[in-house]
MIGUKOL-497487 format. One record per residue: residue in one letter; residue number from 1; x, z, y of N, C-alpha, C in turn. Coordinates in Angstrom, 2 decimals, m for minus. Layout:
<nodes>
NODE  residuo  num      n_x      n_z      n_y     ca_x     ca_z     ca_y      c_x      c_z      c_y
NODE        A  NUM        X        Z        Y        X        Z        Y        X        Z        Y
...
</nodes>
This chain:
<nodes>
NODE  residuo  num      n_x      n_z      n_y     ca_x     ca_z     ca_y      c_x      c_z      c_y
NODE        X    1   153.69   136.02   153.56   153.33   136.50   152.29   153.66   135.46   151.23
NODE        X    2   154.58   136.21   150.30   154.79   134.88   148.97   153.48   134.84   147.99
NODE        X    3   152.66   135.31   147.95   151.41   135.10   147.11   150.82   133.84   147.70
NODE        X    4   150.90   133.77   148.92   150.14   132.67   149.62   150.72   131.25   149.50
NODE        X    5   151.58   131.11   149.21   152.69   130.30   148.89   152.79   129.59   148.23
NODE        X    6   152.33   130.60   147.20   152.27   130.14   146.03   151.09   129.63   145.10
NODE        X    7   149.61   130.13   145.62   148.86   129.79   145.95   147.87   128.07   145.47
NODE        X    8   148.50   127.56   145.92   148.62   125.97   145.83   148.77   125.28   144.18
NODE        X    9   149.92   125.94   143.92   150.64   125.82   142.97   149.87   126.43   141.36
NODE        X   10   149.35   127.24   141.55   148.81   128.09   140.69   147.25   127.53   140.57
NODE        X   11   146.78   127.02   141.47   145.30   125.77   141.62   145.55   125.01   140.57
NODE        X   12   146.96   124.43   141.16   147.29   123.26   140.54   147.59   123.67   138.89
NODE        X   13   147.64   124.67   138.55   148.42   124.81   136.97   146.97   125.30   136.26
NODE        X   14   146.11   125.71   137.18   144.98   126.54   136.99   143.79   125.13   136.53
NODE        X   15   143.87   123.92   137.31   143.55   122.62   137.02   143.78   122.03   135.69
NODE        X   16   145.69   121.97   135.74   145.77   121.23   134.40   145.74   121.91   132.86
NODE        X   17   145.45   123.38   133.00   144.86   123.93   132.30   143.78   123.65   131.89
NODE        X   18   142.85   123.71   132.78   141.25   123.43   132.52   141.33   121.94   131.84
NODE        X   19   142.00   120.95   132.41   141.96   119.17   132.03   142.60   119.26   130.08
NODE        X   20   143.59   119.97   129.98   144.28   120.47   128.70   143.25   120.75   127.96
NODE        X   21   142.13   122.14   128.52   141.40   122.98   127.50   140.15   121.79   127.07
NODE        X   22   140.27   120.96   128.00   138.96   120.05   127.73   139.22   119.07   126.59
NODE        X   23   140.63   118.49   127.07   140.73   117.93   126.48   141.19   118.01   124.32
NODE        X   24   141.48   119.59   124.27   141.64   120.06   123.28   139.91   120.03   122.49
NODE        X   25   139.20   120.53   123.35   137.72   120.58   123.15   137.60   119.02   122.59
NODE        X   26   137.79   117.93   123.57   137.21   116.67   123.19   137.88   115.85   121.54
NODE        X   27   139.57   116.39   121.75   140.08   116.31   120.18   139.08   116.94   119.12
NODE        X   28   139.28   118.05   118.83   138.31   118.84   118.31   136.45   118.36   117.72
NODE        X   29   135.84   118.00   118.92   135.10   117.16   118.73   134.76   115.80   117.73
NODE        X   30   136.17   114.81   118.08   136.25   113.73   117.47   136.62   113.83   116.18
NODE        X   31   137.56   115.65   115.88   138.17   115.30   114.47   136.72   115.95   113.50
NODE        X   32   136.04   116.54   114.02   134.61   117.28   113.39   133.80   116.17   113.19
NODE        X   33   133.56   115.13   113.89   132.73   113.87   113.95   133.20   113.29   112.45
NODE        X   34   134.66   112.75   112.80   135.53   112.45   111.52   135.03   112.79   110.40
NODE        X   35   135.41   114.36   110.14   135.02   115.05   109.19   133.88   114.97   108.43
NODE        X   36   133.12   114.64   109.37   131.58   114.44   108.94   131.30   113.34   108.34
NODE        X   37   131.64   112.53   108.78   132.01   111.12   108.07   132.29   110.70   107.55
NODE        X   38   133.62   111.46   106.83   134.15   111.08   105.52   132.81   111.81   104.59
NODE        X   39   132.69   112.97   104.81   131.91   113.94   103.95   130.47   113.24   103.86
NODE        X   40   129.83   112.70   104.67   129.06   111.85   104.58   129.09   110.61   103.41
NODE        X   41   130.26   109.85   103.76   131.06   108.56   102.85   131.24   109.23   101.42
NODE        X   42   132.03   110.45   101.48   131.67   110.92    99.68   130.51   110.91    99.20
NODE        X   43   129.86   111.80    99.46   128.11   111.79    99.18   127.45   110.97    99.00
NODE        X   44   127.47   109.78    99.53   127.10   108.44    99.51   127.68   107.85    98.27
NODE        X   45   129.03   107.95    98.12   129.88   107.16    97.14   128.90   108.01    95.66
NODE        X   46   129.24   109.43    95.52   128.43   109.92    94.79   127.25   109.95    94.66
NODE        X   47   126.18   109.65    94.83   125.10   109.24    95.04   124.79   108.01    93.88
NODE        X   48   125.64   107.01    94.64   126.03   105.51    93.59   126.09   106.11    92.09
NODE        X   49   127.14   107.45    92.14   127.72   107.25    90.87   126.79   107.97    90.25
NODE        X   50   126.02   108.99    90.48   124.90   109.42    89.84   123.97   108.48    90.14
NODE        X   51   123.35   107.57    90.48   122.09   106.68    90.11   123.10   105.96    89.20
NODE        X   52   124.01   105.35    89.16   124.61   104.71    87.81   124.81   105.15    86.97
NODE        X   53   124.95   106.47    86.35   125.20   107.46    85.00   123.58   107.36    84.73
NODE        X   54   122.40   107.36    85.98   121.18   108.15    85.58   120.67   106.92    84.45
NODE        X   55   120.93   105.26    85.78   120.91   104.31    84.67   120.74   103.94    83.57
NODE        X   56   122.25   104.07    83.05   122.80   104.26    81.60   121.80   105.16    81.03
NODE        X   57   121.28   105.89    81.47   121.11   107.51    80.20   119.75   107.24    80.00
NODE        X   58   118.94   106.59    80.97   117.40   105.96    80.80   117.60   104.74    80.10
NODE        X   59   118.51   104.07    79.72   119.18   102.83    78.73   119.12   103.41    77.12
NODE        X   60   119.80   104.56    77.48   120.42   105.10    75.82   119.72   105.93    75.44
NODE        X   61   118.65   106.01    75.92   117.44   107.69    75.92   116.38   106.80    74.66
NODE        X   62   116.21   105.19    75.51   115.01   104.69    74.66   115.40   103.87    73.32
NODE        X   63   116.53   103.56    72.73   116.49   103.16    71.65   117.02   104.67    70.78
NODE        X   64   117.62   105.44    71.15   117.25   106.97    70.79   116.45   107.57    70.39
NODE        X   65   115.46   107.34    71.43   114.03   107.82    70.57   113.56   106.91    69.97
NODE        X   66   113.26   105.90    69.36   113.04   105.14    68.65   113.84   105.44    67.29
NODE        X   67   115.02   105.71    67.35   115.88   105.68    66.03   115.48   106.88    65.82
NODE        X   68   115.32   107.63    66.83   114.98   109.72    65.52   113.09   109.36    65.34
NODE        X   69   112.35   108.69    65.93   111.01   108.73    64.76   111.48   107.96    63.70
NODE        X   70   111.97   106.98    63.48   112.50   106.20    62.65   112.96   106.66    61.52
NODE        X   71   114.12   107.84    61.77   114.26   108.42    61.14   114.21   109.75    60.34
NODE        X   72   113.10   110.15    61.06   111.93   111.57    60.46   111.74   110.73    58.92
NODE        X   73   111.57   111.68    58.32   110.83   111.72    56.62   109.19   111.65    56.44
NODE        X   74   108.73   111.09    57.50   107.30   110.73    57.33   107.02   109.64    56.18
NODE        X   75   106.19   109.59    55.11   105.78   108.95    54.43   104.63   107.83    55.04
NODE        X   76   103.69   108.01    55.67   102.35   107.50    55.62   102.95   106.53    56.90
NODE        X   77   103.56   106.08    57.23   103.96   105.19    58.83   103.79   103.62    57.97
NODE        X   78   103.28   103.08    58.35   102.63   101.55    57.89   103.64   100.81    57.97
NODE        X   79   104.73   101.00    59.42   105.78    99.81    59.08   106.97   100.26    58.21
NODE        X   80   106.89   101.49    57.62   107.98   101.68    56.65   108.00   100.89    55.68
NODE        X   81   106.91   100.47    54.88   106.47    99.72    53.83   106.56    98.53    54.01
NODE        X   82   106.49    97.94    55.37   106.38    96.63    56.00   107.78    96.25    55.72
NODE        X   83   108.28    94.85    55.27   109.47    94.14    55.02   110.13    93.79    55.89
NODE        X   84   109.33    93.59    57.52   110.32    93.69    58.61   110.55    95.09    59.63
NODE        X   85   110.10    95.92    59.07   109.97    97.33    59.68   111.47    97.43    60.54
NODE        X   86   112.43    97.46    59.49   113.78    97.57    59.88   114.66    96.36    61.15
NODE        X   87   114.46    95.34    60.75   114.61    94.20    62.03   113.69    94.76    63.05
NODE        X   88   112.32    94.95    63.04   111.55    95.47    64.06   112.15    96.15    65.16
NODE        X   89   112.23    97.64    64.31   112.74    98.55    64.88   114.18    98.39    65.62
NODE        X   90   114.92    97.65    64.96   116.20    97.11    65.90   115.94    96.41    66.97
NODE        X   91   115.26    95.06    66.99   114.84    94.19    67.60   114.22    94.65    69.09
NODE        X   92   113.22    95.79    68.69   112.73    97.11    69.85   113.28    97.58    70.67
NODE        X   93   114.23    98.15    70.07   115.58    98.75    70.54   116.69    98.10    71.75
NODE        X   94   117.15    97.09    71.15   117.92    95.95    71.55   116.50    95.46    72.76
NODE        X   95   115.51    94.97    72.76   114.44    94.74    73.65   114.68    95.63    74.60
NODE        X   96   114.01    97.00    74.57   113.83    98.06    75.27   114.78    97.80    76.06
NODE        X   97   116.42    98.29    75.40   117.37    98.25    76.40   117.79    97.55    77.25
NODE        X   98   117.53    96.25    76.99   117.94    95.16    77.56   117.27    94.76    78.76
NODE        X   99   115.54    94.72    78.53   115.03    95.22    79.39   115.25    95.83    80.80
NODE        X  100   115.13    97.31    80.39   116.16    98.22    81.20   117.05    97.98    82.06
NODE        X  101   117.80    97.37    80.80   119.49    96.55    82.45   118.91    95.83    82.87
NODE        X  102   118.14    94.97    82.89   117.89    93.64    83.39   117.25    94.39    84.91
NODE        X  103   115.76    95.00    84.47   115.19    95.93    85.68   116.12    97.17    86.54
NODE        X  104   117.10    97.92    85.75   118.46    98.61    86.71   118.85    97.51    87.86
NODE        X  105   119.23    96.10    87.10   120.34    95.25    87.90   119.71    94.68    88.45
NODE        X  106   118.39    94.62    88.78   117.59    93.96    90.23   117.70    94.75    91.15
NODE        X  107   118.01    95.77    90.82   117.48    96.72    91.55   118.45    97.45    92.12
NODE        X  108   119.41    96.98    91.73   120.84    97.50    91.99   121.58    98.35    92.03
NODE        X  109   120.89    99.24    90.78   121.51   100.80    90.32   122.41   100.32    89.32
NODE        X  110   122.68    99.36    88.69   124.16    98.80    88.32   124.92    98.13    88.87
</nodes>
C-alpha cells in the first residue's frame, strides 16, 4: 500500500508544521509585547508633556488673577491709593510665579 509509505513522511511535515505554527504564534507574541511598549513609552512621554504644560498654566493662572482684580474699576481697595500699590502688585506677581517654578522644579514637573 502507497499510503503506508508514505505515512512517515507526512508525520514528519505534519511536525514541522506544528514547530512553524508555534513558532509564528511565539513571533506574534513578541511583536504584541513590542507594541505594548512602545504604546506604553508614548503615554509616559505624554504624561511628562502634560504635567509640564499643567506647570506653566498654574505659573500664568496666578499673576493673572492678580492683574484682572487689579484691574476691575473698584474704587474703595486701600492699596489703590497707596503709593506702592503698583510695585506691590508687580512684585506679587513676579513672587507668586517664581515661587511656583522654584516648587514645579523640585519636584520635577519642569
Amino acid at each position: 500500500m502507497a499510503g503506508d509509505a508514505l505515512l512517515p513522511y507526512l508525520r514528519d511535515l505534519t511536525e514541522h508544521v506544528i514547530r512553524i505554527s508555534e513558532l509564528a504564534d511565539n513571533v506574534r507574541d513578541l511583536l504584541t509585547s513590542l507594541l505594548e511598549l512602545q504604546v506604553a513609552k508614548e503615554a509616559n512621554r505624554l504624561n511628562d508633556t502634560v504635567r509640564t504644560l499643567t506647570a506653566w498654566a498654574a505659573i500664568l493662572v496666578v499673576p493673572t488673577l492678580i492683574a484682572s482684580i487689579y484691574g476691575m474699576n473698584f474704587e474703595l481697595m486701600p492699596e489703590l491709593r497707596w503709593r506702592f500699590g503698583y510695585g506691590f502688585a508687580l512684585a506679587l506677581m513676579v513672587g507668586s510665579s517664581v515661587a511656583l517654578w522654584v516648587s514645579f522644579k523640585r519636584r520635577g514637573w519642569l
